[in-house]
Each structure stands twice: as structure tokens, then as C-alpha cells.
C-alpha positions in Angstrom: -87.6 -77.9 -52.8 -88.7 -78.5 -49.3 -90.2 -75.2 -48.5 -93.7 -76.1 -48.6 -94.3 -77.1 -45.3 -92.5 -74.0 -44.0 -94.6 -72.0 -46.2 -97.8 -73.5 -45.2 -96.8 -72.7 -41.4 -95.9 -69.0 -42.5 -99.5 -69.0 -44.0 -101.3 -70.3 -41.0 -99.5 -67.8 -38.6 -100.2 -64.9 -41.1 -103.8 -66.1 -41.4 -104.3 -66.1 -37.6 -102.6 -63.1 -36.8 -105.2 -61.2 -39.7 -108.2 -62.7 -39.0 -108.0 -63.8 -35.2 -107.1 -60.6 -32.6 -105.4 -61.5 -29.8 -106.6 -60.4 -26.4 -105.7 -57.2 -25.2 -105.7 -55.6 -22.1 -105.9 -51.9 -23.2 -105.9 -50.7 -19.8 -103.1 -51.8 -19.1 -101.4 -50.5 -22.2 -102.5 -47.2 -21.4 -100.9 -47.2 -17.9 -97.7 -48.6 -19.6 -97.6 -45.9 -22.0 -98.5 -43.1 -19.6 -101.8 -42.1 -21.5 -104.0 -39.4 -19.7 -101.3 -38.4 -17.2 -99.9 -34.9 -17.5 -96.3 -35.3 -17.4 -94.2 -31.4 -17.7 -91.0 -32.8 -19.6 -89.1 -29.8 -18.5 -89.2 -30.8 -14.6 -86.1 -33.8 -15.0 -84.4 -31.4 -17.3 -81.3 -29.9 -15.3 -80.4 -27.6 -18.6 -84.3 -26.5 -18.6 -83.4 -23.0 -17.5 -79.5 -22.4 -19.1 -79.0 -18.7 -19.4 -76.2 -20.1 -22.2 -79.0 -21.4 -24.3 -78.4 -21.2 -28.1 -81.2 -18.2 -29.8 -81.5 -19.5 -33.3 -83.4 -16.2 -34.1 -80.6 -14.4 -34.4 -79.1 -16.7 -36.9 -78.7 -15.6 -41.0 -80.4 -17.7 -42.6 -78.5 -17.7 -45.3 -74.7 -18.2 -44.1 -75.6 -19.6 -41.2 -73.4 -17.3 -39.4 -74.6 -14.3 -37.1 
């Protein structure tokens, strides 16, 4: 017994989190997440251009061997 003043604070949070949005600053969020900028993942990637790559095409698919 006890657990009904915790639960009634777990139902007020829950109830203001679904009915009540918080303020958001989606502008912000978007420059935080780097939305809209073109970004080329291969630029900071020293291994980008490894003439020892791997060529899974040539692997049997079977075995798993060459």
C-alpha cells in the first residue's frame, strides 16, 4: 500500500505529456539534425577509395567461399 500518490503523479505527468505539447523549436531541430544540407559521406572516409576492397560479387553464395 502506499502507491497511490505515486501513481496519481505518474498519471498527471502521462496526462500532460498526451494532451499538452511542449514547445518546440523545429528550426532548431533541423539545424541540429543536419536536415536539408547535402552532406557526401565518402569525403571523411580515408578507406573511401581502397584498391584492397572486399567484391562480394564474386562470392558463392552457397559455401560462402570463392
Amino acid at each position: 500500500m502506499g502507491r497511490g500518490r505515486a501513481k496519481a503523479k505518474q498519471t498527471k505527468v502521462a496526462r500532460e505529456l498526451k494532451y499538452n505539447s511542449p514547445n518546440m523549436d523545429l528550426d532548431r531541430l533541423k539545424a541540429d539534425l543536419g536536415a536539408g544540407s547535402a552532406r557526401d559521406d565518402t569525403a571523411d572516409d580515408p578507406y573511401s577509395d581502397d584498391s584492397y576492397e572486399y567484391d562480394y560479387a564474386d562470392e558463392d553464395e552457397d559455401t560462402g567461399r570463392r
